[in-house]
C-alpha positions as CSV (number, residue, x, y, z in Angstrom):
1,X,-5.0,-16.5,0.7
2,X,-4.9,-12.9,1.7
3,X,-1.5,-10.5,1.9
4,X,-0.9,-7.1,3.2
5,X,2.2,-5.0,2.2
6,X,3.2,-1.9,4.9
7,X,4.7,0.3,3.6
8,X,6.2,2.8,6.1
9,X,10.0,3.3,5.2
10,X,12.1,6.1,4.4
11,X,13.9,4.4,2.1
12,X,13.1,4.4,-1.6
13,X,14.1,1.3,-2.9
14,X,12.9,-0.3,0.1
15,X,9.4,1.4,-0.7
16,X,10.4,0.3,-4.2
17,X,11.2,-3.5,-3.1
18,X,7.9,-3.7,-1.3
19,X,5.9,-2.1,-4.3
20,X,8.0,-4.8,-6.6
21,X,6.6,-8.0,-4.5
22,X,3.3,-7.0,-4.4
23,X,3.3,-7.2,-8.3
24,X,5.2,-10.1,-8.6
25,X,2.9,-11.6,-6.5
26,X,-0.4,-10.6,-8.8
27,X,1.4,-12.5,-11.1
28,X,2.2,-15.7,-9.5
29,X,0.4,-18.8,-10.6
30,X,1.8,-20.8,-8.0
31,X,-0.3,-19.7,-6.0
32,X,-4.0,-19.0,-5.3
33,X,-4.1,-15.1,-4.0
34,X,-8.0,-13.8,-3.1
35,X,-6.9,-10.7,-2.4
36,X,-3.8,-8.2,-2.0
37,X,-3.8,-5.2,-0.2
38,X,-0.6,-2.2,0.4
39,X,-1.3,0.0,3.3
40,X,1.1,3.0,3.5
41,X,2.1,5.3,6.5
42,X,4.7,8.0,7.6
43,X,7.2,7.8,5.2
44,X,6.2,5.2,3.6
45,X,3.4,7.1,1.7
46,X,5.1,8.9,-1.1
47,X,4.5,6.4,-3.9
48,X,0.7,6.9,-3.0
49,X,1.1,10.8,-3.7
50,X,0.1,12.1,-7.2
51,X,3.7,12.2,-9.0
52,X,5.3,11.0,-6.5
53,X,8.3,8.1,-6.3
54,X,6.8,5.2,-7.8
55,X,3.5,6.3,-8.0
56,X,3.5,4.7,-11.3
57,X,3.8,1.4,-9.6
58,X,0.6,1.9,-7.1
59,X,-1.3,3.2,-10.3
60,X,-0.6,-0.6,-12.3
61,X,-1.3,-2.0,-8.8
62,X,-4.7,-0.7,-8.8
63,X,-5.6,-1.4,-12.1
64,X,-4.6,-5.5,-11.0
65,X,-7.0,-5.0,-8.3
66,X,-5.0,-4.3,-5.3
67,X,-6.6,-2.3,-2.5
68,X,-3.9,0.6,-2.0
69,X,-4.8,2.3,1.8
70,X,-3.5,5.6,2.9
71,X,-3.3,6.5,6.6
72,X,-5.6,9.3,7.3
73,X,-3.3,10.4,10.6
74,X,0.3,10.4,8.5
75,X,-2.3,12.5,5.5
76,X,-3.2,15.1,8.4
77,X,0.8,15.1,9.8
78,X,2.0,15.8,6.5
79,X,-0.5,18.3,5.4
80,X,-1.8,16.2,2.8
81,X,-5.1,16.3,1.0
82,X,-7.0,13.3,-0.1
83,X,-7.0,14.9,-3.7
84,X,-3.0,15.0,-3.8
85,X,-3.2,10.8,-4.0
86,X,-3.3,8.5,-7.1
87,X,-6.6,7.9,-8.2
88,X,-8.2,5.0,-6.6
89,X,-6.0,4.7,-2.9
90,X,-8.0,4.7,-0.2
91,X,-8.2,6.5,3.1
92,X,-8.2,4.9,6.5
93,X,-8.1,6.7,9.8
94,X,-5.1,5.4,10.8
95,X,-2.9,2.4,9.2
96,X,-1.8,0.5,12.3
97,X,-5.4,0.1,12.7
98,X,-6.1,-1.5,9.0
99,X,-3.0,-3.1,9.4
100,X,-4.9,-5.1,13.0
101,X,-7.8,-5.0,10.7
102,X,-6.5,-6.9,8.2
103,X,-4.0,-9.2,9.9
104,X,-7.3,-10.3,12.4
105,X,-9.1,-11.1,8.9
106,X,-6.1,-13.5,8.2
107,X,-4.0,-11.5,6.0
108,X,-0.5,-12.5,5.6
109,X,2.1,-9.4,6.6
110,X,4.7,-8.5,4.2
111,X,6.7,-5.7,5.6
112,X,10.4,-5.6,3.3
């Protein structure tokens, strides 16, 4: 099985929530997880910023393996550099389109 987290929110514990479940889920021998993925967008991606609210979060996240996407278009609408994200997130051009991506792959949506 296959999951993708969005996380587009404004609202930190909501972003925070989100972030939670996806390690909870790493975690969860019940059951059998190939692969997890968080895609972040608008608001949504300020854990994924260097220092940012719960950065710390999407750092342990990547070390489990979790592919951690950041959408290019919110990057470029909030004057954001590839270099001010954790280590290790990766950019897409835009995260509706990973999100269709991934959902068409048979990803399960998780949007808290």
């Amino acid at each position: 099985m296959q999951t993708v987290f969005h996380l587009i929110a404004d609202d930190p514990d909501q972003r925070q929530t989100a972030l939670t479940i996806a390690k909870n889920l790493t975690e969860d021998d019940s059951v059998e997880i190939d692969d997890i993925a968080i895609v972040a967008q608008a608001e949504g991606i300020e854990p994924l910023t260097a220092g940012g609210d719960g950065s710390n979060m999407v750092e342990e996240l990547l070390e489990t393996g979790v592919a951690v996407k950041a959408c290019g278009n919110t990057l470029e609408l909030k004057d954001l550099a590839e270099s001010d994200l954790v280590d290790g997130v990766e950019t897409v051009p835009s995260g509706g389109g990973e999100l269709t991506r991934l959902q068409d792959e048979g990803y399960a949506y998780i949007r808290p």
